[in-house]
N, C-alpha and C positions, 0 to 999 in steps of 0.2 A: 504494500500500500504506500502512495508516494505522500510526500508529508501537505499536501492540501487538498488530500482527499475530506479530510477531519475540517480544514477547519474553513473552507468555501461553503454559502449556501448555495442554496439552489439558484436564485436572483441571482449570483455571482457565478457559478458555472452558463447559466445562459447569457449574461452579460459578454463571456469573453468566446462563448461559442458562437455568440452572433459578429464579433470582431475578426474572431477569425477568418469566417464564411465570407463578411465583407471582403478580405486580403485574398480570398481565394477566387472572390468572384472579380480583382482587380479592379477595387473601389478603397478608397484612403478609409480609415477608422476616424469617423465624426460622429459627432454627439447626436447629430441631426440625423443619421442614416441607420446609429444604433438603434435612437429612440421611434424612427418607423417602423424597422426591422423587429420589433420587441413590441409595438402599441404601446409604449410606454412614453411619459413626459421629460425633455432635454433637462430636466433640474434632475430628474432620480438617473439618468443617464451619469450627468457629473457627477453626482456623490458616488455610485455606482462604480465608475470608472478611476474615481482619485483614493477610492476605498482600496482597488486592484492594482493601483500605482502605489502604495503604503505596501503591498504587502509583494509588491518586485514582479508583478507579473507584465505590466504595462508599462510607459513610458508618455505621461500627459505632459507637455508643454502649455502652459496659458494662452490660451486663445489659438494653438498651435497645431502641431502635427501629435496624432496619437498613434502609438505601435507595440505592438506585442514585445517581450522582452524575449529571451532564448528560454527561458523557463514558462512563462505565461505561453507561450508559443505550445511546448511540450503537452503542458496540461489542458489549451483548448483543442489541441491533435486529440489528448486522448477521452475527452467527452465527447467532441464530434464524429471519433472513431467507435462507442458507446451506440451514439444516437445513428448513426447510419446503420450498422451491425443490426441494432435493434429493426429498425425499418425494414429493410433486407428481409430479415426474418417473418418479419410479421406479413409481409406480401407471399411467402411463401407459404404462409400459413393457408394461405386467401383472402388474408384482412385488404379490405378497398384499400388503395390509397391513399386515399384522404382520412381513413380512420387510420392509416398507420402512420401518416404522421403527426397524427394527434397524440393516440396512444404513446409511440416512444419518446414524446416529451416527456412525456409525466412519468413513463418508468427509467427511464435512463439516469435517474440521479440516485435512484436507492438500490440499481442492480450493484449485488456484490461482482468481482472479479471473478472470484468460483466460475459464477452462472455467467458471466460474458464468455470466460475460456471454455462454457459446455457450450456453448451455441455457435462457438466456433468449429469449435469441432464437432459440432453437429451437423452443423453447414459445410464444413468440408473445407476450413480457410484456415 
């Protein structure tokens, strides 16, 4: 278990999963792109994001450029590796997709490691 598995909530795991998704979909990390990306308000975006720069994951400049750090980077790879896995799976279940990606929000923050490494290997990955 990596040591902020403990101590992230949930709010803070999708905060830096949706930062990262932004950099992958080759869009800069803005408060304004977080907080449509999330239905969420640009104020809980900042506290949100200068909460994940306090604890080294991020890198906020005022009024500036935002960016994952090599560690924040690590740990939104591996919730977003969580939440696609989970997805994945759930369509092979026959969940619609629109209910699978409902569903693996919600369980992707309480699955232990165990049950991600059985579903990999149950999938075959």
């Amino acid at each position: 278990m990596n040591k902020f598995e403990q101590k992230l909530t949930i709010s803070a795991e999708d905060y830096l999963e949706a930062a990262l998704i932004l950099t992958l979909n080759g869009e800069r990390i803005k408060v304004t792109s977080v907080a449509e990306r999330l239905g969420v308000s640009k104020p809980a975006v900042t506290n949100a994001l200068s909460e994940l720069a306090e604890k080294g994951l991020l890198i906020k400049q005022p009024y500036g450029d935002i960016s994952l750090t090599e560690q924040g980077k690590k740990e939104a790879e591996r919730i977003y590796g969580k939440h696609r896995l989970l997805h994945d799976f759930l369509l092979r279940l026959g969940v619609s997709e629109q209910t699978a990606g409902i569903d693996c929000c919600k369980i992707e923050h309480d699955l232990s490691d165990e049950t991600v490494e059985c579903i990999k290997k149950f999938m075959g990955i």
